[in-house]
PDB file of N, CA, C and O in Angstrom, chain B, residues numbered from 101:
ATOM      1  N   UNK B 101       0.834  -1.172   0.000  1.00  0.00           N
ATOM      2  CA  UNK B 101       0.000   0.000   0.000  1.00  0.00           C
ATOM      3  C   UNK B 101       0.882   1.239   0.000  1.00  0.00           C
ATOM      4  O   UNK B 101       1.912   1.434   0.645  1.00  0.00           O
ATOM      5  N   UNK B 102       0.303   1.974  -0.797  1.00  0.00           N
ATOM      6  CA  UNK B 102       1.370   3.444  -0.880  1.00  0.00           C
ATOM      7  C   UNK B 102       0.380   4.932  -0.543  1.00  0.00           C
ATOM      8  O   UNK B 102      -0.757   4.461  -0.503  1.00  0.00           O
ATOM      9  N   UNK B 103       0.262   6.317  -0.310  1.00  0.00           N
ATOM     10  CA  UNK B 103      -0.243   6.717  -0.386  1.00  0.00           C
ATOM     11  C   UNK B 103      -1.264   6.909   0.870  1.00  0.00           C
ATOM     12  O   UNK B 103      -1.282   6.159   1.846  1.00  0.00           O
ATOM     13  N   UNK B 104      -2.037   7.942   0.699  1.00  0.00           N
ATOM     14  CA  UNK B 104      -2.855   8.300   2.457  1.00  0.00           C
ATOM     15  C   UNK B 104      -4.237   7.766   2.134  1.00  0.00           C
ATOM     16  O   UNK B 104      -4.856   7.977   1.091  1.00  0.00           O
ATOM     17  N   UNK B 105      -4.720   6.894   3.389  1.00  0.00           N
ATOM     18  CA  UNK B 105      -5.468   6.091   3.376  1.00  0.00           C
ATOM     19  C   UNK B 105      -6.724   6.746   3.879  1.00  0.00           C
ATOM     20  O   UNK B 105      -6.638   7.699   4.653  1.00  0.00           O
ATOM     21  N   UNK B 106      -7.756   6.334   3.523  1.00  0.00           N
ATOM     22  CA  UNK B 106      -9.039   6.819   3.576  1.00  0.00           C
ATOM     23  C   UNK B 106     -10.014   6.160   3.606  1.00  0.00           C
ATOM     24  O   UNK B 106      -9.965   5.013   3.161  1.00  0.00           O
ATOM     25  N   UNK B 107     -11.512   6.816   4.278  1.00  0.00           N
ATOM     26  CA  UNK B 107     -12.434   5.442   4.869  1.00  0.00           C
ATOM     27  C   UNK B 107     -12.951   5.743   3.964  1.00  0.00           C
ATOM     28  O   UNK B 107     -13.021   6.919   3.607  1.00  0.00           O
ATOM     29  N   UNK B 108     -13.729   4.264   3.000  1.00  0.00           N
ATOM     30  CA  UNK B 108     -14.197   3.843   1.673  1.00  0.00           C
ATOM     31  C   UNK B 108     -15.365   3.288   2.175  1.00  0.00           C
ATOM     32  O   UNK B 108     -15.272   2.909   3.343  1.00  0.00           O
ATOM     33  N   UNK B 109     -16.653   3.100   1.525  1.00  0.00           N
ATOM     34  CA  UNK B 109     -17.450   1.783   1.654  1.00  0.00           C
ATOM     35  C   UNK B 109     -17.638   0.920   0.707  1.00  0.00           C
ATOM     36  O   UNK B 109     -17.799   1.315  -0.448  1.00  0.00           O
ATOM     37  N   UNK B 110     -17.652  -0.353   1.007  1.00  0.00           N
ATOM     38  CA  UNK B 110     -17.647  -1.646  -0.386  1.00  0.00           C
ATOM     39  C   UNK B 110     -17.952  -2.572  -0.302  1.00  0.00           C
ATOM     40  O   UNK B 110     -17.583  -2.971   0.803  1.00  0.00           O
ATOM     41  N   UNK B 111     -18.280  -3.044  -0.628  1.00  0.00           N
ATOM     42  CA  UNK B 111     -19.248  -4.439  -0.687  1.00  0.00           C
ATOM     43  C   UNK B 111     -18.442  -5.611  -1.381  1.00  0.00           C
ATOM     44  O   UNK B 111     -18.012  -5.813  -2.516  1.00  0.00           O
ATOM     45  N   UNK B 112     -18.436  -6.373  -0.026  1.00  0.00           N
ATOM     46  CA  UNK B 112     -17.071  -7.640  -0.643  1.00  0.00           C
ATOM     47  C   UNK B 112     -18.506  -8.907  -0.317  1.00  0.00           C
ATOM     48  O   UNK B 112     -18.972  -8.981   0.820  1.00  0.00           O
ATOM     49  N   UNK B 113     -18.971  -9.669  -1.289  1.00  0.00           N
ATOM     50  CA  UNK B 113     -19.197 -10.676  -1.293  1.00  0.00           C
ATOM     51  C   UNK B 113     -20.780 -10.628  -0.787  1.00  0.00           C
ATOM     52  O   UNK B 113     -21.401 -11.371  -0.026  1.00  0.00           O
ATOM     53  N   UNK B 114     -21.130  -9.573  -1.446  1.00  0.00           N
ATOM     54  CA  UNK B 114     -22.499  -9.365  -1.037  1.00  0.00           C
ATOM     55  C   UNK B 114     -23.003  -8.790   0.355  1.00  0.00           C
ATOM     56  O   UNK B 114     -24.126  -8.852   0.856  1.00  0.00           O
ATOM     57  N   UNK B 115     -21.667  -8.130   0.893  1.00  0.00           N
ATOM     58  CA  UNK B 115     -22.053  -7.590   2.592  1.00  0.00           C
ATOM     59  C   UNK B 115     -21.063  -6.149   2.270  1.00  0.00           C
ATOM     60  O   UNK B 115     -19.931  -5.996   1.812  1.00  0.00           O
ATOM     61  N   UNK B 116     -21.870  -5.444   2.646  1.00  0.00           N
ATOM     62  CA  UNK B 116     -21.063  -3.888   2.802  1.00  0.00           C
ATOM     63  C   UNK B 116     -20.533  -3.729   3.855  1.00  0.00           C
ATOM     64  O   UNK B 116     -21.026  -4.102   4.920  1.00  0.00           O
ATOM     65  N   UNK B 117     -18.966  -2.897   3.684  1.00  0.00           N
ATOM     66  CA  UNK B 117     -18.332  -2.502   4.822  1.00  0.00           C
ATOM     67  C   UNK B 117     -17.780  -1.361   4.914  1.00  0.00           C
ATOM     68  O   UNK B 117     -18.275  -0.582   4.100  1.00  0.00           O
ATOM     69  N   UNK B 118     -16.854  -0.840   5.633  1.00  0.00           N
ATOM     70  CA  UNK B 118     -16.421   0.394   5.652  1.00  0.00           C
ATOM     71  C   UNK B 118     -14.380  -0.133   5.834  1.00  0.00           C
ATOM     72  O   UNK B 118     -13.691  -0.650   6.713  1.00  0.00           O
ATOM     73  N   UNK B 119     -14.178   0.337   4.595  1.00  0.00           N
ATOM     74  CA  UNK B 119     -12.340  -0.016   4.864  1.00  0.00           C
ATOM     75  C   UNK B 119     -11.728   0.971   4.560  1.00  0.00           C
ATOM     76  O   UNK B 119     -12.133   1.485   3.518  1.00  0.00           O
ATOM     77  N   UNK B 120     -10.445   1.740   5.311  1.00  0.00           N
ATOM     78  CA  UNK B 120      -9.114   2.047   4.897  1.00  0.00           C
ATOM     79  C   UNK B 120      -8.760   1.642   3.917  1.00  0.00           C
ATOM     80  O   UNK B 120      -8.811   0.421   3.773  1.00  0.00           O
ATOM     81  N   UNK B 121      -8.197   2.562   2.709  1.00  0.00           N
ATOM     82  CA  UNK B 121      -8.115   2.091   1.822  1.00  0.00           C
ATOM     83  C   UNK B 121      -7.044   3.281   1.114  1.00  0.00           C
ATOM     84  O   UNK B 121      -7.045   4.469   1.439  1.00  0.00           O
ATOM     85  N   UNK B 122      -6.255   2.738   0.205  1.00  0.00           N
ATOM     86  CA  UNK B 122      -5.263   4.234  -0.554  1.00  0.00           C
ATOM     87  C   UNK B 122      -6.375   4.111  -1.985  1.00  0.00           C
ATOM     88  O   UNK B 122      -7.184   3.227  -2.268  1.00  0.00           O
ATOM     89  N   UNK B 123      -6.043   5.293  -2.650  1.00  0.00           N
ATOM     90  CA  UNK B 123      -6.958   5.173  -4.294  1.00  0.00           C
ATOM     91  C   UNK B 123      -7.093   4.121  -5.300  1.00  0.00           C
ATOM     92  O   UNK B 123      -7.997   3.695  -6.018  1.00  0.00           O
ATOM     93  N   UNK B 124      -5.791   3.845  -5.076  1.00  0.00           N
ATOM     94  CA  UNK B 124      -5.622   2.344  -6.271  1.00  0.00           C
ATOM     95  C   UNK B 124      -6.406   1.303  -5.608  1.00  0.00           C
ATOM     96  O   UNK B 124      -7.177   0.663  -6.323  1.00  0.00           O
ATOM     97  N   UNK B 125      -6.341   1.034  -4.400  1.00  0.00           N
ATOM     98  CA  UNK B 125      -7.424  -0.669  -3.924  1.00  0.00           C
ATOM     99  C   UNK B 125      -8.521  -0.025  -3.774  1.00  0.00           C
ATOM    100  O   UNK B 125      -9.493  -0.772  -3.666  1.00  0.00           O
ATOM    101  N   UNK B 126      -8.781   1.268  -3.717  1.00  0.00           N
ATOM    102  CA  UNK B 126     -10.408   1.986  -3.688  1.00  0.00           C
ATOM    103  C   UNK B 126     -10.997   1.750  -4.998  1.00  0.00           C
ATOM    104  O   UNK B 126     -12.223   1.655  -5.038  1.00  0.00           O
ATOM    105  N   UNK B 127     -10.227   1.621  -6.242  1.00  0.00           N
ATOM    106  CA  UNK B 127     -10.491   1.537  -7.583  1.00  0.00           C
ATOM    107  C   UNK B 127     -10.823   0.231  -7.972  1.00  0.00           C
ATOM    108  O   UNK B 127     -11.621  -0.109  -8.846  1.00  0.00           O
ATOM    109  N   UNK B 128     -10.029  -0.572  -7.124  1.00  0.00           N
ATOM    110  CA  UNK B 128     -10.010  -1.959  -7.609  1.00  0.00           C
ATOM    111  C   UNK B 128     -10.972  -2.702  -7.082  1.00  0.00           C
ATOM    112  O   UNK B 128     -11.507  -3.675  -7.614  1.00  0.00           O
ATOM    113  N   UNK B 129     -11.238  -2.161  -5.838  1.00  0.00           N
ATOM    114  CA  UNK B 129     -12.723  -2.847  -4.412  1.00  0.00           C
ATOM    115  C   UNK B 129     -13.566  -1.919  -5.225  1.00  0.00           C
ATOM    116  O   UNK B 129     -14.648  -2.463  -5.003  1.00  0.00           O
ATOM    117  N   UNK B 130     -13.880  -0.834  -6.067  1.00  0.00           N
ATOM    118  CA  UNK B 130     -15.201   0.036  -6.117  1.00  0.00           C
ATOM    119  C   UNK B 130     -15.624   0.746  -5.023  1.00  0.00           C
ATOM    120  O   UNK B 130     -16.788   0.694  -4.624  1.00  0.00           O
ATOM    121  N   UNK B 131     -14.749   1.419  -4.498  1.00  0.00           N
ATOM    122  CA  UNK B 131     -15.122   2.367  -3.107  1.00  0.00           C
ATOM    123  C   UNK B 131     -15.558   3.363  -3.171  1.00  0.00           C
ATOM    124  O   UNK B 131     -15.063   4.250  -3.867  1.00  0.00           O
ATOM    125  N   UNK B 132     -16.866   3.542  -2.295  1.00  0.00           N
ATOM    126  CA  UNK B 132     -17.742   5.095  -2.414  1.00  0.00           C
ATOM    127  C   UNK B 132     -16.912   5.621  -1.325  1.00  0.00           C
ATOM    128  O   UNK B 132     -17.015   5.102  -0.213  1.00  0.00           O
ATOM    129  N   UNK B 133     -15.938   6.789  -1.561  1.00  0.00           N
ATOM    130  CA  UNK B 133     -15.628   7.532  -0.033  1.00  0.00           C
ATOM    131  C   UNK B 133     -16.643   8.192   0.448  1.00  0.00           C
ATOM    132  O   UNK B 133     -17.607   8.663  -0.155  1.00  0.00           O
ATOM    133  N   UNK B 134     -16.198   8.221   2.387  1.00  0.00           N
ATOM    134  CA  UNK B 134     -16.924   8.511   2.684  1.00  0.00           C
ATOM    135  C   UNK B 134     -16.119   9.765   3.675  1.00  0.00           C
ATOM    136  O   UNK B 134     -16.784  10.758   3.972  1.00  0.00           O
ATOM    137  N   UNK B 135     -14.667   9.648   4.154  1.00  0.00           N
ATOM    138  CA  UNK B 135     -14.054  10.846   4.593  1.00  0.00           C
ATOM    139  C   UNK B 135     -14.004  11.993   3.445  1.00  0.00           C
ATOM    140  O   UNK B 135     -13.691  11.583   2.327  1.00  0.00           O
ATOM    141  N   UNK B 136     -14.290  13.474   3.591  1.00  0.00           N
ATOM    142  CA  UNK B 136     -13.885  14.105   2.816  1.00  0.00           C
ATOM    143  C   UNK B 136     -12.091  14.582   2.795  1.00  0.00           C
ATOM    144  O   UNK B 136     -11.516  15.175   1.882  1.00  0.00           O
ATOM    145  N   UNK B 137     -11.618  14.198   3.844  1.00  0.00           N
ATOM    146  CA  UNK B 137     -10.125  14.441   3.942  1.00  0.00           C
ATOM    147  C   UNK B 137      -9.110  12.726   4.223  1.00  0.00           C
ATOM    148  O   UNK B 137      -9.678  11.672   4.509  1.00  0.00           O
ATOM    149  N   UNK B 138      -8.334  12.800   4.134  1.00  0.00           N
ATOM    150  CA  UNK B 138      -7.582  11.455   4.262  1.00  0.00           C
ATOM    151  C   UNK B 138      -7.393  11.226   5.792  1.00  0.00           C
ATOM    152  O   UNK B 138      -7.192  12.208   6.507  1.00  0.00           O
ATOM    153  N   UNK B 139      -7.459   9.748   6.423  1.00  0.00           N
ATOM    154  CA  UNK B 139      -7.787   9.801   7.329  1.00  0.00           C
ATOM    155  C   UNK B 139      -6.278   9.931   7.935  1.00  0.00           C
ATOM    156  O   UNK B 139      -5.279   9.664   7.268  1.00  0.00           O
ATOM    157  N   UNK B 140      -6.238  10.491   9.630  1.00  0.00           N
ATOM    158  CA  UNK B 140      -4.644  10.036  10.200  1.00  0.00           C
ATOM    159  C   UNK B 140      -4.279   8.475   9.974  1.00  0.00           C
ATOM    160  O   UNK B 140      -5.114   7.632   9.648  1.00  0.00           O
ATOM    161  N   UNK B 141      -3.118   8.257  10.163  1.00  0.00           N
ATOM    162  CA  UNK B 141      -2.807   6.712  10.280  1.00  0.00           C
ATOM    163  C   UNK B 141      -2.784   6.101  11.447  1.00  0.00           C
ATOM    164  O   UNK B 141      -3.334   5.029  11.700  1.00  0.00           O
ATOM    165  N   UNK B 142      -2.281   6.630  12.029  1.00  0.00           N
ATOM    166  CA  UNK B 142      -2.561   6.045  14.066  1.00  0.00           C
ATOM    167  C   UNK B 142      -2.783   7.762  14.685  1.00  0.00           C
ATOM    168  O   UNK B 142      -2.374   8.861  14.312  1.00  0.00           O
ATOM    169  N   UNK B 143      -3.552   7.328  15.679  1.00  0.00           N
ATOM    170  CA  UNK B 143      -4.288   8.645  16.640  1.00  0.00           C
ATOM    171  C   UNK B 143      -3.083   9.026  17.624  1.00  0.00           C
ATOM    172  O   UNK B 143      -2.448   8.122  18.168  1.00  0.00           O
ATOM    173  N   UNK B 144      -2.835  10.115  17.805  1.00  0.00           N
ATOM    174  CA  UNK B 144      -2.432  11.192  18.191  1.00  0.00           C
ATOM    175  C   UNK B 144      -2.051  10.128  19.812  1.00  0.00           C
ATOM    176  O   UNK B 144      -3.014   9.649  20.410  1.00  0.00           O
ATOM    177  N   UNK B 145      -0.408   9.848  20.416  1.00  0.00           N
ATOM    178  CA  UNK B 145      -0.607   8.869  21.763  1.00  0.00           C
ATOM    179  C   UNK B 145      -1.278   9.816  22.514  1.00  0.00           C
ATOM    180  O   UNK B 145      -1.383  10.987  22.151  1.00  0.00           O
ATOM    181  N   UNK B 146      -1.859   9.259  23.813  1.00  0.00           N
ATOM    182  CA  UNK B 146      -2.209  10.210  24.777  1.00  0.00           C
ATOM    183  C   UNK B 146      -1.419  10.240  26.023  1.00  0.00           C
ATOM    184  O   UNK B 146      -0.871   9.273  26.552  1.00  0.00           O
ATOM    185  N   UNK B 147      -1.423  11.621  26.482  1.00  0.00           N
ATOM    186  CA  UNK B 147      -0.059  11.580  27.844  1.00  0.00           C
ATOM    187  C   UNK B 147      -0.142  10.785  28.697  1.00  0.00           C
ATOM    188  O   UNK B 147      -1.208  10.188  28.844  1.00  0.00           O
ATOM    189  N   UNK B 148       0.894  10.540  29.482  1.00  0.00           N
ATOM    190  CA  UNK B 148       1.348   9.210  30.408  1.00  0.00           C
ATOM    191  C   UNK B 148       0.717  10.302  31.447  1.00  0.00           C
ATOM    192  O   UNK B 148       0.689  11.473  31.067  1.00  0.00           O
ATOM    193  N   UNK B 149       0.178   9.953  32.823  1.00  0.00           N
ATOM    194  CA  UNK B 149      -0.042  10.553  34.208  1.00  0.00           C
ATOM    195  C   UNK B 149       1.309  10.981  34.840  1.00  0.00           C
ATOM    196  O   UNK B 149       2.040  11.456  33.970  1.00  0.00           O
ATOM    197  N   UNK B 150       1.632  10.974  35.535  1.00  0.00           N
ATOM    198  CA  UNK B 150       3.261  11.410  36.139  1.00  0.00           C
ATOM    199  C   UNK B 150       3.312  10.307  36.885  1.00  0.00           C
ATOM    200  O   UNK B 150       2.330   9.715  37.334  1.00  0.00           O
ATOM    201  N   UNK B 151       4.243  10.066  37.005  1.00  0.00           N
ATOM    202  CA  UNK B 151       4.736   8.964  38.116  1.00  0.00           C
ATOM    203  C   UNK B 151       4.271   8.923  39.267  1.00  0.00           C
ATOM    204  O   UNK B 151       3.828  10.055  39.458  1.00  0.00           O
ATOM    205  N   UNK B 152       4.023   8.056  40.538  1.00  0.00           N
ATOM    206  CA  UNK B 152       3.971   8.781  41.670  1.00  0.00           C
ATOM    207  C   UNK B 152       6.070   8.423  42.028  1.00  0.00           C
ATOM    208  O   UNK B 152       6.970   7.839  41.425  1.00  0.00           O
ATOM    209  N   UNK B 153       5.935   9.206  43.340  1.00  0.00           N
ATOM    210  CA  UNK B 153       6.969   9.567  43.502  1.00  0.00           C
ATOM    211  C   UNK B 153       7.373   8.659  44.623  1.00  0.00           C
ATOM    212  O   UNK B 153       6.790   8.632  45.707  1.00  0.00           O
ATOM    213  N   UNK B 154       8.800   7.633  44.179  1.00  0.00           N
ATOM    214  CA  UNK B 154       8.734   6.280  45.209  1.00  0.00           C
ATOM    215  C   UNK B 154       9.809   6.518  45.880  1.00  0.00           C
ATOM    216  O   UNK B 154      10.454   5.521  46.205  1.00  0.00           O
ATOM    217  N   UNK B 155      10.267   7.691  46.237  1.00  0.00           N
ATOM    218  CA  UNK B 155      11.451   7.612  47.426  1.00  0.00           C
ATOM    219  C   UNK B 155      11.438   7.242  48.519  1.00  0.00           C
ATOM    220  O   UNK B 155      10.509   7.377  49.316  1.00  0.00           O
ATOM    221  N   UNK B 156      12.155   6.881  48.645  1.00  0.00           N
ATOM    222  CA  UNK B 156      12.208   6.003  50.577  1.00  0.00           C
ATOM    223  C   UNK B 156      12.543   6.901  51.619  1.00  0.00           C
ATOM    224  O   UNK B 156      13.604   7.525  51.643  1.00  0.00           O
ATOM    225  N   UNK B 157      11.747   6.970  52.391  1.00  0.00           N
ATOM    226  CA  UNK B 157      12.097   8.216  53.305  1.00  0.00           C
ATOM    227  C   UNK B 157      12.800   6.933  54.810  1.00  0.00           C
ATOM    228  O   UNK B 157      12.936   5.730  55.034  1.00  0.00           O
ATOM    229  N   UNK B 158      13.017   8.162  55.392  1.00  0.00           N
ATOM    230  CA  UNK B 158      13.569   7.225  57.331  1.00  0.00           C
ATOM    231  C   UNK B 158      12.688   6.651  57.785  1.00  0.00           C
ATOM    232  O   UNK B 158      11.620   6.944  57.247  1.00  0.00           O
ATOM    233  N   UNK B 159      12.577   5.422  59.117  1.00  0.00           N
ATOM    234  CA  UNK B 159      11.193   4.859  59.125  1.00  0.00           C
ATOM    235  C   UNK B 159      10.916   5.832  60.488  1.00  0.00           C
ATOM    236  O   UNK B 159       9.794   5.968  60.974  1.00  0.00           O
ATOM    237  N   UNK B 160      12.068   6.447  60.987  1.00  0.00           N
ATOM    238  CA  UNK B 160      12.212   7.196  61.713  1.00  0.00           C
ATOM    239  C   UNK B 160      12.664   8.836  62.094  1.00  0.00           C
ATOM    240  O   UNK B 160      13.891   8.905  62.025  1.00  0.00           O
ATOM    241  N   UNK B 161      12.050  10.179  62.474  1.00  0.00           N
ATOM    242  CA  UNK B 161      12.462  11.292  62.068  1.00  0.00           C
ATOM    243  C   UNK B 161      13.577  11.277  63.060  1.00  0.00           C
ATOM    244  O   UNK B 161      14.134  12.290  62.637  1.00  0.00           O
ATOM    245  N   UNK B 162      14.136  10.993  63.806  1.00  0.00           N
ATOM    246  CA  UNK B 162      14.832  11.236  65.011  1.00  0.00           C
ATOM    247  C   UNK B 162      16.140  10.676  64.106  1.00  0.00           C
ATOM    248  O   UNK B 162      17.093  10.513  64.868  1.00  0.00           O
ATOM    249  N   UNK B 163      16.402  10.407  63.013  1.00  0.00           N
ATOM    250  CA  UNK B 163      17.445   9.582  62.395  1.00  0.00           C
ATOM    251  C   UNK B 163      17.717   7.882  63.015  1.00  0.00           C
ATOM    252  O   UNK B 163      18.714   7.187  62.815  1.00  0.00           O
ATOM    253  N   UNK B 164      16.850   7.634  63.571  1.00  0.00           N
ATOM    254  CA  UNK B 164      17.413   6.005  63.732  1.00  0.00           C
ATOM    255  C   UNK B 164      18.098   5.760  64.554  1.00  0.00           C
ATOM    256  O   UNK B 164      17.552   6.277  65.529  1.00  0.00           O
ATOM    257  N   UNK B 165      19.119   5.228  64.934  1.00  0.00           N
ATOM    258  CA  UNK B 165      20.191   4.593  65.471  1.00  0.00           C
ATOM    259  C   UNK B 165      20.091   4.161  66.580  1.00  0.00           C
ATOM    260  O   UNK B 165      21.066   4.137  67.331  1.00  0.00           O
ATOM    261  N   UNK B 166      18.996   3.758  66.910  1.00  0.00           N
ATOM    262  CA  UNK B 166      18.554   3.157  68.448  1.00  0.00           C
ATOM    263  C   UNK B 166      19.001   2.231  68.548  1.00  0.00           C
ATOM    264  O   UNK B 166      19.720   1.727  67.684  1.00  0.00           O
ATOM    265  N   UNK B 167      18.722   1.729  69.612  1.00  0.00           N
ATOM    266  CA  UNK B 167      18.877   0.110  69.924  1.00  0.00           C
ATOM    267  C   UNK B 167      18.537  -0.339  71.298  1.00  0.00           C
ATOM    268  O   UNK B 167      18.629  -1.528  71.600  1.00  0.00           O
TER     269      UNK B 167
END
């Protein structure tokens, strides 16, 4: 496949569908478009949350060193 892909509708085998498609297999399947612009190819990622924050603190404020 070459070229920006676009949602088509076509009828493979007596059942209509809706496929991605570049112009040349739109020509060759008989595709009615149905985007007026070419579609993206993968959607935009969406942001990660932030980390939470895993530092290890003292189990003690006094600094420890008891015994």
């Amino acid at each position: 496949m070459s070229g920006p892909l676009r949602r088509y509708r076509v009828v493979m085998h007596g059942t209509e569908t809706v496929m991605r498609l570049n112009e040349a297999d739109a020509e060759r399947f008989d595709g009615e478009p149905i985007d007026p612009v070419p579609a993206a190819v993968e959607p935009p990622a969406k942001a990660r949350p932030a980390a939470a924050d895993k530092a290890r603190t003292a189990k003690t404020k006094d600094g420890g060193g008891g015994g």
